[in-house]
C-alpha positions, 0 to 999 in steps of 0.5 A: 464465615459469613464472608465467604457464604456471601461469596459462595451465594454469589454475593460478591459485594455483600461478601467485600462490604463484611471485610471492608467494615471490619478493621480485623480480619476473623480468623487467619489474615490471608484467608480473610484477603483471599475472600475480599481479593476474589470478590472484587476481581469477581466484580471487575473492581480491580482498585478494591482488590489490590490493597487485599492482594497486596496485604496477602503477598506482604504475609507471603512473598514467595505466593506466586500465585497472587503475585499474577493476580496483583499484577494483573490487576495493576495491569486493569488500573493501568498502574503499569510501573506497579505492574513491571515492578512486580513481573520484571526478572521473574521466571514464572511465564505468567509474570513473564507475560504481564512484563511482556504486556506492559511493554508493549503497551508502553511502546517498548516494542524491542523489549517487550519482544524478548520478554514475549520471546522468554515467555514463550521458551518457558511455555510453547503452549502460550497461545496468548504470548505467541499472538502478542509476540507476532503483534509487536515482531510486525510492528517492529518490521520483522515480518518472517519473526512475526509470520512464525508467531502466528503460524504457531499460534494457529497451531495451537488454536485452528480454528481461531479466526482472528489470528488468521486475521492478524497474519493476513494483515503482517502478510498484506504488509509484507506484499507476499500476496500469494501466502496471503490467499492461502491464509485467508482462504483457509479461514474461509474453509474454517468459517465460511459465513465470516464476513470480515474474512470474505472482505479481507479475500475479496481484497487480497484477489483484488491485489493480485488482480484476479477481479472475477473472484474478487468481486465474487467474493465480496459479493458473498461477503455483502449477501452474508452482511443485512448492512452496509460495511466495509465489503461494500466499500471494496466492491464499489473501489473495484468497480470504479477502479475497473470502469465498471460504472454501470455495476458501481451505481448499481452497487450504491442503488441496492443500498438502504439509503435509510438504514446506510451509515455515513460511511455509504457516503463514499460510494455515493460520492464515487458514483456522483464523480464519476457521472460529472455531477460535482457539487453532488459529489462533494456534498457527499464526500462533505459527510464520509465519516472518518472510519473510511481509511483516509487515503481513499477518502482524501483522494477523492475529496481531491479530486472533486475540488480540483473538478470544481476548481477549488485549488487550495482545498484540493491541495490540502486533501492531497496532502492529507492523502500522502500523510495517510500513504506514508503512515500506513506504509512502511518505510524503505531502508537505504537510498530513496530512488531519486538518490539512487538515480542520483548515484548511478548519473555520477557514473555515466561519465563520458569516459566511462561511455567512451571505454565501454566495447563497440562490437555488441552485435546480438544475432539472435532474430528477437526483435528489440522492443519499442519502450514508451517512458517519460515521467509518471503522469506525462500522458504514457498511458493515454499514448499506450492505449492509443498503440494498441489499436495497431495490430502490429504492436504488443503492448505491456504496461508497467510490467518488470522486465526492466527491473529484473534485467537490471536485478540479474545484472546486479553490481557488473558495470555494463563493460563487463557484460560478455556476449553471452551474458547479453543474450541471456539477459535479452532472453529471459527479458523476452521470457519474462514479457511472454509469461506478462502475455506478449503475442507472437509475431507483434512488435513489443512496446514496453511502458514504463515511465521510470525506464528513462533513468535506465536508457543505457542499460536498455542501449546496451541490451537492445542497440536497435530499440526505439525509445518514445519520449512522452512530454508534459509541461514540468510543473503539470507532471509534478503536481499531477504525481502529487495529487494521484494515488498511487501504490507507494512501492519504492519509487511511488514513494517520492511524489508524497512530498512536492518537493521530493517529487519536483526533485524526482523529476530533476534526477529523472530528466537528467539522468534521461538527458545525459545517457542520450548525449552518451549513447546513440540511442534512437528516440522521439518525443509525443507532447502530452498537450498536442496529443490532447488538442490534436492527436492525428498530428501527433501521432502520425510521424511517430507512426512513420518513425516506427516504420508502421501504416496508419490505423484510424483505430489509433483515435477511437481509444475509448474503444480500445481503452474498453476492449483492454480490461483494467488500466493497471496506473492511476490514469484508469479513471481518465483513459476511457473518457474522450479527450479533454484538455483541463488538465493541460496548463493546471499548474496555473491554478496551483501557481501559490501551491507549486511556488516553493518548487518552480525554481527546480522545475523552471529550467526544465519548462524552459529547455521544453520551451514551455511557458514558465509564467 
């Protein structure tokens, strides 16, 4: 048959042109088909094949065979009902496969999810099947359903990297850092030189702040790549996040400023904000492209605004950042934090603080700690810092102590905390601040800003505790949470709306005002604004309330800001500079921004005696 000799010489369209031409097949019908149907997937040219494969399944429908193949090809023209009409209740694992495809590219995800699930029962081999089950499993959330997915899929093919890839990013989401090192550090092994692999490590170091072999390894990455990519990318955001601004220009002097794409903008924007020259950084920032993720990219084109006093582009970059922050994030189940501080204030009545026992008395020689709290963006790291040039003082910043105590005493109502359930709950707080590196023999200072909706816990375990109040004008504070970057963990997630933020703040600071009514609690308050215009006078009766002797050390905090290592909040840019006062009263040039949410905030400027105008 001339046909088919075409189509052995590899003459595919001469072979599907001879059958088109002819209105009658020679010889037998399917056969005749068969050839057009193999030249035309041969060709890619699915739209040719399909009336062929189609008049092949009408002679028999029981072919199984060119069912896939009509399937699949329905599947290339996008013909997707064609697709799952054909595939649906079919037990054969590949229709079962072209079923679980098309839907999970229409969004079907639960469906396709047990249509993947069925294809992999009838083959455990299925690696394709396995890979999209993990796939659509992380989509939908079921991040243990879709790390076993590709833990098979590895299984069954080891040393193909892109999987590996696939359950680094659902660990990633899944914040289980330590597997996520293990994973990539196993491609590694498998392929040393792969570049987008050293890039996802030197990022997954960087989450569990091992920053010597972050960089380390995103400088291999870099050495590995002759071009500018994402790894460059990442060790400039190390740099900068680490103040390591000398290795950050360095880092954006090496690059081919010829040969750089647009995305090496980004880190010339950086380095020109970091140095103070703003309208150079914005004319860079002007020309990032799109492909840099868009959180990063919006919160410094942010910040440079701000510097330069642009208030309403400013504001609608942070508004593009949070947007960005809320869709690459998963969303929480159950309560928000502020309607769960919201909740626990309905408890704290005065006849419940009125019923709780009195003789609580701990002998058991720890000291209780000193907490610096106040809401996020109150100046806490800047008093922190400012701490730390006491050698008598220990400080800890934003470490969990608090929240695995308040974990450990699950649903009890502190009235039914016995004796020894206080000493054990004082021990294994102490405990876990040791593993976080508190010093023997120095008085702990425990920062964490939210713990002020947890005063009467703190009370209850540590009667003796001084509690330092950090203060700053309301709608500042609300505003500056919106326009930070922070990492969206449960109670982050409340300042991506200036709403939600401006009510935040209001369950905070009333959750803070009443457990200080209830509870003999020993506290002060630092104003943000005075520390900044004249921090001696500040700080020195906070100083005499704690009972300690003056340290001139406590002034020269970029000193101490660069002896401390990484800032772990996202006051890390500011700490390490001297002390300005810009940000003091900025609320005022956000004045049509902040409008919708001054009547929640009012009343808290005015019980602070703030200006309100």
């Amino acid at each position: 048959m001339a046909a088919m000799t075409k189509l052995r010489q590899g003459d595919n369209e001469g072979a599907l042109a001879l059958i088109e031409n002819n209105a009658e097949p020679l010889g037998e019908e399917a056969p005749w088909h068969a050839i057009a149907a193999m030249a035309a997937q041969r060709m890619e040219d699915h739209s040719r094949a399909i009336p062929h494969l189609e008049r092949i399944l009408t002679i028999n429908p029981r072919d199984v065979a060119t069912k896939v193949n009509l399937a699949n090809a329905f599947v290339s023209v996008e013909n997707h009902q064609a697709a799952l009409s054909l595939a649906r209740d079919e037990s054969d694992p590949r229709l079962i496969r072209v079923e679980a495809f098309v839907l999970q590219a229409e969004g079907r995800l639960a469906e396709a999810a047990e249509a993947y699930r069925r294809c992999v029962a009838a083959d455990m081999n299925d690696l394709a099947a396995f890979n999209n089950l993990g796939n659509v499993l992380a989509k939908l959330g079921d991040f243990d359903g879709a790390i076993t997915a590709f833990e098979r899929a590895i299984t069954l093919a080891p040393a193909d990297i892109p999987i590996y890839l696939n359950l680094a990013e659902v660990l990633r989401e899944a914040d289980r850092r330590e597997a996520l090192i293990k994973t990539l550090s196993d491609a590694r092994a498998i392929a040393p030189d792969d570049v987008s692999v050293l890039t996802e490590l030197g990022m997954a170091y960087t989450r569990v702040e091992d920053f010597d072999s972050a960089i380390a390894t995103l400088r291999q990455a870099i050495k590995l790549s002759p071009h500018f990519g994402p790894a460059h990318i990442e060790l400039g955001l190390v740099y900068e996040s680490l103040n390591r601004l000398d290795d950050l220009a360095e880092l954006v002097d090496s690059i081919d400023i010829d040969a750089a794409p647009a995305e090496a903008e980004f880190l010339k924007a950086w380095k020109a904000r970091r140095e103070g020259r703003f309208e150079d950084a914005a004319r860079h920032a002007a020309a990032i492209p799109e492909t840099v993720h868009s959180v990063a990219r919006f919160h410094l084109i942010g910040g440079i605004e701000d510097r330069l006093g642009n208030a309403p582009a400013a504001f609608a970059a942070f508004e593009q950042m949070n947007a960005g922050s809320v869709a690459g994030s998963r969303a929480p189940e159950g309560a928000s934090f502020r309607e769960k501080v919201g909740s626990e204030l309905e408890r704290w009545t005065a006849d419940w603080a009125q019923n709780l026992p009195t003789d609580r008395a701990v002998e058991d020689g720890l000291q209780d700690p000193v907490f610096l709290v106040g809401f996020p963006r109150s100046g806490t790291t800047l008093l922190d810092t400012m701490l730390m040039g006491i050698d008598d003082l220990c400080v800890l910043e934003e470490r969990p102590m608090m929240a695995s105590t308040l974990k450990r005493i699950g649903d009890h109502d502190l009235g039914d905390l016995d004796m020894s359930t206080i000493g054990n709950l004082r021990r294994e707080y102490f405990k876990e601040a040791c593993h976080f590196g508190m010093a023997d023999g120095k008085w702990l200072v425990d920062k964490h800003p939210l713990n002020m909706t947890r005063v009467p816990t703190i009370h209850w375990l540590f009667p003796n505790a001084r509690i330092i109040l950090a203060e700053r004008h309301p709608y500042d504070v609300v505003l500056s949470t919106f326009m930070a970057n922070f990492n969206l963990n449960h109670a982050m997630r409340s300042f991506t709306e200036l709403e939600e933020a401006a009510r935040t703040y209001d369950a905070a600071f009333s959750s803070w005002k009443r457990a200080t009514e209830l509870f003999a609690v020993d506290w002060r308050a630092v104003r943000y604004e005075r520390l900044v215009e004249n921090p001696r006078t500040e700080l020195e009766p906070l100083i005499e309330w704690l009972g300690l002797e003056w340290d001139d050390r406590l002034l020269d905090h970029t000193e101490t800001a660069r002896q401390r290592g990484r800032v772990r909040t996202a006051s890390y840019s500011q700490i390490g500079e001297q002390l300005y006062t810009r940000a003091a009263g900025r609320w005022r040039r956000y004045a049509d921004q902040l409008s919708p949410v001054i009547p929640i905030l009012r009343p808290w400027a005015e019980k602070m005696n703030y200006e309100t105008e």
